[in-house]
C-alpha positions as CSV (number, residue, x, y, z in Angstrom):
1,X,21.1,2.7,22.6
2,X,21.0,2.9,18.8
3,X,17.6,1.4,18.6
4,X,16.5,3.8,21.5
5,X,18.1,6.6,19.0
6,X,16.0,5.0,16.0
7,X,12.6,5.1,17.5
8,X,12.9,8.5,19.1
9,X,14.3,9.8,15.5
10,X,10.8,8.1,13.6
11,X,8.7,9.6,16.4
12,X,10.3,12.5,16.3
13,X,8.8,12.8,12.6
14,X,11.5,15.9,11.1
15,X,12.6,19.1,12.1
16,X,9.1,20.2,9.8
17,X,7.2,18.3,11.5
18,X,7.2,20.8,14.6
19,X,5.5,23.0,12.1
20,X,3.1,21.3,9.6
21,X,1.6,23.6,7.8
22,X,-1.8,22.1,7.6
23,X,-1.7,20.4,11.1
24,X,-5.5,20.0,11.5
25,X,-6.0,19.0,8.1
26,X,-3.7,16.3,8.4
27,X,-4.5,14.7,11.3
28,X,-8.6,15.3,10.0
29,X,-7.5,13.0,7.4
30,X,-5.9,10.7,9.8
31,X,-9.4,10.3,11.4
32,X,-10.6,9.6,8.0
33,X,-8.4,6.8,7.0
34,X,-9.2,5.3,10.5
35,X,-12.9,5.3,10.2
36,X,-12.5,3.9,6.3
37,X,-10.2,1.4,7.5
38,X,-13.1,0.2,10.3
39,X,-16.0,0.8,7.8
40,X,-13.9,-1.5,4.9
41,X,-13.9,-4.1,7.9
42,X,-17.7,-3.9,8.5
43,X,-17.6,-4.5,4.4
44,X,-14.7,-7.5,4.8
45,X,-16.8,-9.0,7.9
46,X,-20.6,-8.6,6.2
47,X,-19.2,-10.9,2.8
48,X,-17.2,-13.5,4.9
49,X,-13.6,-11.9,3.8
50,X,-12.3,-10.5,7.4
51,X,-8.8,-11.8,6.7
52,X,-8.7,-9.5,3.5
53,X,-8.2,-6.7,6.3
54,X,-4.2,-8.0,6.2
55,X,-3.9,-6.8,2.6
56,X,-0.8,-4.3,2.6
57,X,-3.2,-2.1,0.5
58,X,-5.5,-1.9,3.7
59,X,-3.3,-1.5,6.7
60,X,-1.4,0.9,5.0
61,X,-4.2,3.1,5.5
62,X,-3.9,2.8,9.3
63,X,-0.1,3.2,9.0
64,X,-0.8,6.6,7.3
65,X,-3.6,7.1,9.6
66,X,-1.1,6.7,12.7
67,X,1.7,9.0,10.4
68,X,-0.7,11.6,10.3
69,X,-2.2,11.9,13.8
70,X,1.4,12.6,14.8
71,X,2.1,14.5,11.7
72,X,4.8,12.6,11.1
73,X,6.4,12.4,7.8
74,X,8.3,8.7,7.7
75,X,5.5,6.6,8.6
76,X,2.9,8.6,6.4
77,X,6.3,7.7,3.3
78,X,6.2,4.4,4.4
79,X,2.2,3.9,4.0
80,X,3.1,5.1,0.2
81,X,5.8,3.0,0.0
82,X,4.0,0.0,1.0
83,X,1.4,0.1,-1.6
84,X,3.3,2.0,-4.2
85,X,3.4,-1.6,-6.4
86,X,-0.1,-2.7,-6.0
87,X,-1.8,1.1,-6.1
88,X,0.3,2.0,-9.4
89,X,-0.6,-1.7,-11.0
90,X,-4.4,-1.4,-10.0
91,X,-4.6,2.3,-11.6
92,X,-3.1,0.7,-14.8
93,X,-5.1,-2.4,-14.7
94,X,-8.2,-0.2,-14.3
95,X,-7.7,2.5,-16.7
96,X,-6.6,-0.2,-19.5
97,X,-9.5,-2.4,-18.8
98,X,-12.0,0.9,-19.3
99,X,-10.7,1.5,-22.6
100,X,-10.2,-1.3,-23.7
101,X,-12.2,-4.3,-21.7
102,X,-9.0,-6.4,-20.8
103,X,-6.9,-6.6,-17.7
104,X,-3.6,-6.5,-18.9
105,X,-1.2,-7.0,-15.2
106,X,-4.6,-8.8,-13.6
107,X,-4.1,-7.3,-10.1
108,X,-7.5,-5.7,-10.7
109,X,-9.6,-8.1,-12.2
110,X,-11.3,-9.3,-9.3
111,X,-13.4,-6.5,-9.3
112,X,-15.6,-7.7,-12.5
113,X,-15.9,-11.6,-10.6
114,X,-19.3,-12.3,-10.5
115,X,-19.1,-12.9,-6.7
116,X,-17.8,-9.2,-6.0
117,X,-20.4,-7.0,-5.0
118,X,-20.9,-3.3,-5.4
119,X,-20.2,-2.5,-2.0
120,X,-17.1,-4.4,-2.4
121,X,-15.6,-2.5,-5.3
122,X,-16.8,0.9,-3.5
123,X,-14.3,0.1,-0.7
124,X,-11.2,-0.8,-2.6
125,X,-11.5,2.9,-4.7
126,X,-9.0,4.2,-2.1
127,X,-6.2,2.2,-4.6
128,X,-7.2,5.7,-6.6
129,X,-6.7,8.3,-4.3
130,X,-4.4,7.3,-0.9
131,X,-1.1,7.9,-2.8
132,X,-2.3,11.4,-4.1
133,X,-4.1,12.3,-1.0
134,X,-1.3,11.1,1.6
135,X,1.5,13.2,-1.6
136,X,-0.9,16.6,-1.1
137,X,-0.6,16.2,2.8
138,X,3.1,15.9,2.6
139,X,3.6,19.1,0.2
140,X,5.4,21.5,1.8
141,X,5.6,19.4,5.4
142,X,8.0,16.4,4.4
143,X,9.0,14.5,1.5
144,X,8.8,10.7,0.2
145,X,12.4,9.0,0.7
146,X,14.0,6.8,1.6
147,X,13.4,5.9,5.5
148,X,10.1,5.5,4.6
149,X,11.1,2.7,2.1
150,X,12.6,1.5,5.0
151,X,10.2,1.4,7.3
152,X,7.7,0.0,4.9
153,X,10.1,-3.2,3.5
154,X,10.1,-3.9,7.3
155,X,6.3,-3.9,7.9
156,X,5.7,-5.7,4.6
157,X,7.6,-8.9,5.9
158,X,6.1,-8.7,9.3
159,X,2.2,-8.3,7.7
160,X,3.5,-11.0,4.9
161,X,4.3,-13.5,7.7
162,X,1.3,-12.9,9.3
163,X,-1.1,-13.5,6.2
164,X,0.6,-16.7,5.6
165,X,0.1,-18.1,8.7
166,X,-3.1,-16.5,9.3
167,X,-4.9,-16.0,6.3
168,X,-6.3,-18.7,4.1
169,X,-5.9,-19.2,0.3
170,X,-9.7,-19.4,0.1
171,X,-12.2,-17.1,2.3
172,X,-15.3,-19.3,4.0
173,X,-17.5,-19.2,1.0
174,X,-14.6,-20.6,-1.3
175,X,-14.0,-17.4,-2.6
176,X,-10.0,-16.9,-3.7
177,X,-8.5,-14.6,-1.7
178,X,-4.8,-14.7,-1.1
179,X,-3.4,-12.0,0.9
180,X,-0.6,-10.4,-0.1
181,X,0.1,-13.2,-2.4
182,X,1.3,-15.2,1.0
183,X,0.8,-18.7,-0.6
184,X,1.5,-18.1,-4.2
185,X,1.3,-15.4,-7.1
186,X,-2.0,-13.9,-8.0
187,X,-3.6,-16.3,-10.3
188,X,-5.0,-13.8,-12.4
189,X,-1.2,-12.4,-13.3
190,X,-0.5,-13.9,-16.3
191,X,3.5,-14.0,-16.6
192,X,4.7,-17.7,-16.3
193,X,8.1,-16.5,-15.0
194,X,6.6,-14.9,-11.3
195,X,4.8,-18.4,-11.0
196,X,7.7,-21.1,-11.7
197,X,7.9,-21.3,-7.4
198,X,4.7,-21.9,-6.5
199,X,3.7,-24.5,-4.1
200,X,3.7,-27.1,-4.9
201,X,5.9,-27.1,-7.3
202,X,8.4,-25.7,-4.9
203,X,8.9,-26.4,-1.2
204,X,6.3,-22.9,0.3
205,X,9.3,-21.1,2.2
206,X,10.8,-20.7,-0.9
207,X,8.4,-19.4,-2.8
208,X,7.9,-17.1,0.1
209,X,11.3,-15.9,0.1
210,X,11.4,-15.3,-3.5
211,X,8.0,-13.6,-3.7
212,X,9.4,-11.3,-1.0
213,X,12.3,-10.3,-2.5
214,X,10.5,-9.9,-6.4
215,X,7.7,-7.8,-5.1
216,X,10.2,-5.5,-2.5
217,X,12.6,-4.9,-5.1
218,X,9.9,-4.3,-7.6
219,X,8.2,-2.3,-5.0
220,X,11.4,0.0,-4.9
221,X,11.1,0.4,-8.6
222,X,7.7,1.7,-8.2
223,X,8.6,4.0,-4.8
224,X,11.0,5.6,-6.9
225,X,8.3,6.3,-9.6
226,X,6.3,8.1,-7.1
227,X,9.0,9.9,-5.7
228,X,9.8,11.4,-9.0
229,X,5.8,12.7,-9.7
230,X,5.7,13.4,-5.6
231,X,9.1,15.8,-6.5
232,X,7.5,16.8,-9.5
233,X,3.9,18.4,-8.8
234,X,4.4,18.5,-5.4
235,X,7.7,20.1,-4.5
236,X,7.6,23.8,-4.8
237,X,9.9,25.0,-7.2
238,X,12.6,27.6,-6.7
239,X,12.0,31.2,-7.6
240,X,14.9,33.2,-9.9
241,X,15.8,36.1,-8.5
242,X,15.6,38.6,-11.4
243,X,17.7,42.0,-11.0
């Protein structure tokens, strides 16, 4: 009965979500995300990297994509909060490196490897703009809390068991992809600490566990982040009455 209760509450959306103010805009962008998601596949299948589809960065756009189709507010907060670490360390990885010319978290850095092509940096510019896009949608329709952390620490384990059994380390052409950091931290992160579990110097399920409970709780961290800017610009803000 209570998990009859749950999934009729998430459906349900919120008591604004029988009244989304920009219902067709919303669910316009829903279409969007879809077709991006299916064109960034085309891109994924076309360079041999198809399993780079499992990214959390990449199915959070069809979790948002399903969130706002049925203008529903907790699964469009759990697609932020499933990419609210990566997104946030990718616009900082970016922004330093084109000032500066160095990567300082790494996250980002594929995108100056000599074997990533144009078209291949073109599709992973929605790290840029899916937070504020899916943030704007929400204004005045829902909010970014703490269900939708919920949700999305429950879809990240089930999409970070599947790339670990179903994703390789390497792509076809030798390429290093590691999805979702599955089989070991991202070798371009420099910080010795995050690596001391990796296979094989540790036994792989428990690296696993610890990378999933580092990058949740550091996830969480970085939710919270976004919830503060989401409550900042986007959260209209109470008019005095004056007499």
């Amino acid at each position: 009965q209570s998990i009859k209760t749950s999934i009729v509450f998430l459906m349900a959306g919120s008591p604004k979500s029988t009244i989304w103010n920009n219902s067709q805009q919303t669910q316009l962008v829903g279409v969007f995300f879809m077709v991006y998601f299916f064109w960034m596949a085309y891109v994924k299948y076309s360079v041999g990297l198809l399993p780079e589809l499992f990214w959390s960065c990449n199915t959070g756009l069809v979790v948002a994509s399903i969130g706002m189709l049925l203008l529903n507010q907790y699964i469009i907060a759990s697609a932020v909060a499933m990419v609210s670490l990566a997104h946030l360390l990718w616009m900082v990885d970016v922004g330093v490196w084109l000032l500066t010319g160095d990567f300082p978290v790494g996250n980002a850095k594929y995108i100056i490897w000599p074997e990533t092509t144009t078209i291949e940096i073109i599709s992973t510019l929605h790290h840029l703009w899916f937070i504020p896009l899916c943030m704007i949608l929400l204004r005045k329709n829902g909010t970014l809390g703490f269900t939708g952390l919920g949700i999305s620490v429950f879809i990240c384990v089930v999409v970070g068991s599947m790339s670990a059994n179903f994703t390789p380390l390497y792509g076809e052409d030798g390429r290093y992809i590691n999805v979702n950091m599955a089989h070991e931290m991202w070798k371009d992160i420099p910080a010795d600490v995050i690596h001391q579990f990796d296979p094989p110097k540790s036994p792989w399920i428990v690296y696993f566990i610890f990378a999933l409970c580092l990058l949740n709780s550091v996830n969480c961290v970085c939710y919270l982040l976004w919830m503060g800017v989401f409550r900042l610009c986007c959260v209209p803000s109470k008019k005095v009455k004056t007499k």
